[in-house]
C-alpha positions, 0 to 999 in steps of 0.5 A, spaced: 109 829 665 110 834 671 112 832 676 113 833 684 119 833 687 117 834 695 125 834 698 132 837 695 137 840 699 140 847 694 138 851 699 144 847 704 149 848 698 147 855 696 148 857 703 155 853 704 158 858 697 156 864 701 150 865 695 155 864 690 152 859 686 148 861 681 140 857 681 140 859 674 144 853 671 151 853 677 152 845 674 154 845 682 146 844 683 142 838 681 135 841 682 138 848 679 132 852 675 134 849 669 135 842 671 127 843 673 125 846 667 129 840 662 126 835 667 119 837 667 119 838 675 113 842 676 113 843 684 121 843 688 120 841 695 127 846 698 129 844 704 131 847 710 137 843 713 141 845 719 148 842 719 147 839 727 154 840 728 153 847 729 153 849 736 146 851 738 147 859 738 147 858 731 142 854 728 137 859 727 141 863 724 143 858 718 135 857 718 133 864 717 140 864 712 137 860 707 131 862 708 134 869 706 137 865 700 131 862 697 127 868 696 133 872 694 137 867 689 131 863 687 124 867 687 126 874 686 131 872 680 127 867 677 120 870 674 118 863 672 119 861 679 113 862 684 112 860 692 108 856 695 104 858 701 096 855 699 095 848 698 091 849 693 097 851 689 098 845 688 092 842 685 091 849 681 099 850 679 100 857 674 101 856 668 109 855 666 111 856 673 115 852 677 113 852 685 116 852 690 116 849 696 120 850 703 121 845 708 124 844 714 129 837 715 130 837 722 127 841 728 134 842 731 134 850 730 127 851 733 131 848 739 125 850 745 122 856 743 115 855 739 115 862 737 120 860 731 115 855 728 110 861 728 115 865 724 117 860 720 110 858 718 109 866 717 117 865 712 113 859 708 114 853 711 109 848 709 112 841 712 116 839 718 121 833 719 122 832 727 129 830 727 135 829 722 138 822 723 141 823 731 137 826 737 134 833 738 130 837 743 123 833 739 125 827 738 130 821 736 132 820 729 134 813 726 141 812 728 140 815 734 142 808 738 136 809 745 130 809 739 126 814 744 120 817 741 117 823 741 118 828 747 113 833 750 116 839 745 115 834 740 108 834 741 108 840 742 110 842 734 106 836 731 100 840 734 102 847 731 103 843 724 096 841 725 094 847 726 097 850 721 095 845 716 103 844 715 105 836 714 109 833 719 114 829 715 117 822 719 123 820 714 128 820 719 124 818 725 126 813 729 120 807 729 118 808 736 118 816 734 115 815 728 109 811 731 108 817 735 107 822 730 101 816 727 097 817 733 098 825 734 099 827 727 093 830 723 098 830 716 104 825 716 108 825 710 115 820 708 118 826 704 124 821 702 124 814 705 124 807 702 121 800 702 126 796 708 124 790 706 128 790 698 134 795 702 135 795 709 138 802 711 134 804 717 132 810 713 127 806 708 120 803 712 119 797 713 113 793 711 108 795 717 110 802 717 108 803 710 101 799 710 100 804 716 101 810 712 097 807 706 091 807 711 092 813 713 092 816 707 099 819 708 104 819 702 111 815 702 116 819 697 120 815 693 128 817 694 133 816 689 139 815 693 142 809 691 144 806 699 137 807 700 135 804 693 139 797 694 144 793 699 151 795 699 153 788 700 150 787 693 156 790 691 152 793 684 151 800 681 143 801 683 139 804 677 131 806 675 129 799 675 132 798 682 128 804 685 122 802 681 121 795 684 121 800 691 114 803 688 111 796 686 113 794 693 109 799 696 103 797 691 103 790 693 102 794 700 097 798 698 100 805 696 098 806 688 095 813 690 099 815 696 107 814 692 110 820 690 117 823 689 123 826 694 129 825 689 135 828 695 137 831 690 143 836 693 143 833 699 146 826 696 153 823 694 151 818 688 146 818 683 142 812 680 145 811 672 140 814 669 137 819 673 144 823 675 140 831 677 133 834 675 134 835 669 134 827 667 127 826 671 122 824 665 127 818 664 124 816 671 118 817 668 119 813 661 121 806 666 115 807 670 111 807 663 113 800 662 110 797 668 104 802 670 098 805 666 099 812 665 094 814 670 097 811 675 104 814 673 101 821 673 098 819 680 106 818 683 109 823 679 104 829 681 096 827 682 097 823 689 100 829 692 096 834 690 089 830 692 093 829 699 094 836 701 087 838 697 085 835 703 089 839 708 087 845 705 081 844 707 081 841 713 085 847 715 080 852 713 
């Protein structure tokens, strides 16, 4: 079963080598072409993540370095991997392709100045997260401890993205920020977030935020890492079964046509048994079949994202 994966952090690893790991098979990489290819991942998210440790002077230039490593490493030495620009892709994928999907995880590099989000679009960004875990010129994130919302940039950027047709992505947000993007944003996405109520990690949603997301049509993508997946003080390894009962959550809410997948694969320390890099992707799509009819399998795998962003598609034209 094909599967879309909206959020991976290879970009952020290639980046740190210096281009020195091969996207090919580097066993370094979870999401590497290979991987992609043994788990049947049809769509990669590949995000753009800007360490904030950095001063500001830099952030963007390690925003245009993994931008140059994606089309460098990835698209031009792989003719099986195909950019994704057109919304329609998604629903129409070409035949033995993997596409590739570039994101921004933070506007920490755009700092003030729009014109950046202008050449970012331009350079194949198609979904923006506001902030990482901490405060930036746009917004708070979940960690950050005053719990602000949006600022005026922030809106600003929202309002570009909705021009664009680009997503606007409210994993990270602090709540009162999250609750701004729902009044403004005309196509808010969770890229990797989940249910608050079976993990309490400030980075899952609670119950409200998530039917308010449902009724919006918007669409929550599961991650697979474990902290997100079960309460450190269970003092016990979380698995498939752990993640899937995040998804029935959200059904029980509501969400049967608007889950979808953001494993955080790259970008994360631990894995769930079973599910331990891309290529082991279709053991999370065998557990789901023992719950869910195939129908609706194929809806969280692939079919709810790309009837979501059909949408957007043509609402931006």
């Amino acid at each position: 079963m094909r599967i879309i994966d909206l959020h991976g952090d290879a970009l952020a690893k290639i980046e740190a080598s210096g281009g020195g790991l091969s996207y090919t098979d580097a066993p370094e990489l979870m999401t590497n072409r290979n991987r992609l290819k043994e788990g049947g991942v049809a769509v990669q998210g590949f995000a753009i993540f800007v360490d904030p440790a950095l001063p500001g002077h830099m952030r963007f230039q390690s925003c245009l370095d993994q931008i140059h490593y994606f089309y460098e490493e990835i698209l031009d030495k792989h003719d099986d991997m195909t950019l994704i620009t057109d919304w329609s892709q998604i629903a129409q994928p070409e035949e033995g392709k993997i596409g590739a999907l570039l994101t921004l995880e933070g506007a920490d590099p755009i700092e003030n100045d729009l014109k950046r989000l202008h050449l970012l679009y331009r350079l194949g960004v198609r979904s923006v997260g506001l902030t990482w875990n901490y405060a930036n010129q746009a917004a708070d994130g979940v960690l950050e401890p005053r719990g602000g919302g949006l600022t005026s940039l922030g809106r600003e950027i929202v309002a570009l993205n909705n021009r664009y047709g680009m997503l606007t992505d409210v994993s990270h947000l602090s709540e009162r920020a999250f609750w701004d993007v729902l009044e403004c944003a005309d196509y808010p996405i969770a890229s990797h977030s989940n249910a608050r109520a079976l993990c309490g990690h400030p980075r899952n949603l609670t119950d409200r935020q998530l039917r308010a997301m449902f009724e919006r049509g918007a669409q929550v993508h599961v991650v697979y890492f474990p902290p997100f997946v079960v309460d450190a003080q269970e003092g016990r390894s979380a698995g498939i079964g752990d993640l899937a009962a995040h998804i029935d959550r959200m059904c029980e809410l509501g969400g049967e046509r608007h889950i979808g997948f953001g494993s955080d694969f790259d970008g994360i320390t631990e894995t769930l048994e079973g599910l331990e890099h891309a290529g082991r992707s279709q053991n999370l799509i065998d557990a789901l079949l023992k719950r869910w009819s195939e129908e609706q399998v194929r809806g969280f795998a692939y079919g709810n994202f790309a009837r979501y962003v059909s949408g957007i598609g043509r609402a931006a034209k």
